[in-house]
Structure formats: structure tokens, C-alpha cells
C-alpha positions as CSV (number, residue, x, y, z in Angstrom):
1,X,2.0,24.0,-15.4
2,X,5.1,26.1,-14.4
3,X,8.6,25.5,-15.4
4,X,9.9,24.2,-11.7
5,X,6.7,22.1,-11.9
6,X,7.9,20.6,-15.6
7,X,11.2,20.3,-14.2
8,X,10.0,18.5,-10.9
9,X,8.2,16.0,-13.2
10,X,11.2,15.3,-15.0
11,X,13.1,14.9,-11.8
12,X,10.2,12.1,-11.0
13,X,10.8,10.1,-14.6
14,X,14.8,9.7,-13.8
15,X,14.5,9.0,-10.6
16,X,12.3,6.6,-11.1
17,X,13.5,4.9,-13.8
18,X,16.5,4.1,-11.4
19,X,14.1,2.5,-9.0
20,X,13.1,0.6,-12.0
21,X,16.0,-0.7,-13.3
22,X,17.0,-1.9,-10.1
23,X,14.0,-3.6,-9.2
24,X,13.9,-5.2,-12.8
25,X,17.3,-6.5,-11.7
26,X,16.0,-8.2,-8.4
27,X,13.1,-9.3,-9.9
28,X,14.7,-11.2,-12.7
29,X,17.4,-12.5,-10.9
30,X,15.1,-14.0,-8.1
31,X,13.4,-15.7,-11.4
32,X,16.6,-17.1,-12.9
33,X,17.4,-17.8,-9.1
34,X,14.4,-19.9,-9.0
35,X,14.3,-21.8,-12.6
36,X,17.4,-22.6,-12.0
37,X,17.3,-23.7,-8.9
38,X,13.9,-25.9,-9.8
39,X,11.6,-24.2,-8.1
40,X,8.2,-23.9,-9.1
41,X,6.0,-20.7,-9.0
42,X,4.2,-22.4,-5.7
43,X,7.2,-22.8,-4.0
44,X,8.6,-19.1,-4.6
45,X,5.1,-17.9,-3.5
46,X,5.7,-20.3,-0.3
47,X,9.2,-19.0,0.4
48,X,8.4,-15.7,-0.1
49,X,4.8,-15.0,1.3
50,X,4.5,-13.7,4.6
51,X,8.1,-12.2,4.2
52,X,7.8,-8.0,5.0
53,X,11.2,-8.0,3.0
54,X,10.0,-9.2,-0.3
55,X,6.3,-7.1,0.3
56,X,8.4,-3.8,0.9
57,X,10.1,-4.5,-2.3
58,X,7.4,-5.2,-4.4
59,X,5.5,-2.3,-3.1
60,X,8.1,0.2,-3.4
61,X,8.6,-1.8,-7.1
62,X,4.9,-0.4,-8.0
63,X,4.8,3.0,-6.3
64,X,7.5,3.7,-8.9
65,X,6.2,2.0,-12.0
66,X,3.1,3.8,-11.4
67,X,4.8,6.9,-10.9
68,X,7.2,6.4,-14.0
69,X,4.1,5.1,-16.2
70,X,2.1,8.3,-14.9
71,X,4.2,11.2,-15.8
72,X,5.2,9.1,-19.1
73,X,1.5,9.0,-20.4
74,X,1.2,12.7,-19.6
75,X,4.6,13.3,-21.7
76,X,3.7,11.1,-24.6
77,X,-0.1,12.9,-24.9
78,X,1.5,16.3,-24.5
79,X,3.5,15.6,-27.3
80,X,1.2,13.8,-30.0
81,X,-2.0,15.5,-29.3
82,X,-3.5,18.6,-28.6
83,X,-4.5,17.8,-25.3
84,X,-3.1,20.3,-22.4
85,X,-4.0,21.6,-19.0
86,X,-5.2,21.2,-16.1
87,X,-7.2,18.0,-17.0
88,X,-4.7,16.4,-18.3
89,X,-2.5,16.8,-15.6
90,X,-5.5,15.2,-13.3
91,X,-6.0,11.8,-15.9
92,X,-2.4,11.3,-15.3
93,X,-2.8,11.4,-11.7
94,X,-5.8,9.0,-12.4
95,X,-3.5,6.5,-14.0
96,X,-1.4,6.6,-11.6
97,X,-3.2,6.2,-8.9
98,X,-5.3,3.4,-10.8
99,X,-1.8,1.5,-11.4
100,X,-0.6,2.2,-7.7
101,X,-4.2,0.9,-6.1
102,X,-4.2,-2.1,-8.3
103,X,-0.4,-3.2,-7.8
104,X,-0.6,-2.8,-4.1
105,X,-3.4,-4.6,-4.2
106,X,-1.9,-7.4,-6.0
107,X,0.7,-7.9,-4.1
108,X,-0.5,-7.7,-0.6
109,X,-2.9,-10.2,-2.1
110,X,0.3,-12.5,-3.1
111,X,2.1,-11.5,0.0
112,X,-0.4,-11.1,3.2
């Protein structure tokens, strides 16, 4: 892989942790919202279901973790084994797009 192609997947990892962080953020403070508020997992699923808002969040929430968990396994095996190249490069894009099929699906599932 080329330098500008290293340094595009780096560009990917921050930016995506951002997303991250942020979603993390709305995520657990819709939960505290909710406990503290005595709702029960039904009724967040109620109030939220249907809701394009809340589905656009979510998604977005997995196209990054996917991303960020993608180009993190591909960092972590480049540095503790062996393993290089071009096959490499194409089970991180597996995993990725493994994580991204499976979230979506998820929550469409809660959502739709």
C-alpha cells in the first residue's frame, strides 16, 4: 500500500473516532435519559421506533464503528504479525463490511 494510501487510512481512524465519541455521547445520555426517567427498554424502543431521526443516527453510528474497527484490525495485525499485502488489506475490508451489513441490519430491524 502507498504512503498517501497509509496516510488516507489514518485520516479514516481519527475521523472516525470523532464520530465515535460523539455518538457514544448520545447514546449514553439517551440511556441515563431513560433510567432516569423510568423508562423501560420497551418503551425507549416505542418512542423511538419508526423515528428516521434516531435510525440515521444509529446507522451513521455503525458505518463508523465498522470503519474505525476495520482499519484498527488491519493496524493491530500489521503490527504483531507477519501478515502484509494485498490480502490483508481485503480481510479488513471483510470485517468491515461484515460489521457494517450486520449493524445496519440490526438496527433497521429495531427501527423499521
Amino acid at each position: 500500500m502507498t504512503a498517501r494510501a497509509e496516510a488516507s487510512l489514518w485520516i479514516v481512524q481519527r475521523a472516525t473516532a470523532v464520530v465515535l465519541a460523539l455518538a457514544v455521547l448520545v447514546h449514553l445520555a439517551t440511556i441515563v435519559y431513560a433510567v432516569r426517567t423510568g423508562l423501560s427498554a420497551v418503551s425507549v424502543l416505542a418512542r423511538t421506533q419508526g423515528n428516521p431521526w434516531w435510525l440515521g443516527f444509529y446507522l451513521v453510528f455503525v458505518l463508523a464503528a465498522a470503519l474505525h474497527a476495520g482499519v484498527g484490525l488491519r493496524t493491530i495485525i500489521r503490527e504483531m504479525t507477519p501478515w502484509r499485502g494485498p490480502s490483508l488489506d481485503i480481510a479488513a475490508v471483510c470485517a468491515s463490511l461484515f460489521l457494517l451489513v450486520a449493524g445496519w441490519r440490526a438496527a433497521i430491524g429495531l427501527f423499521a
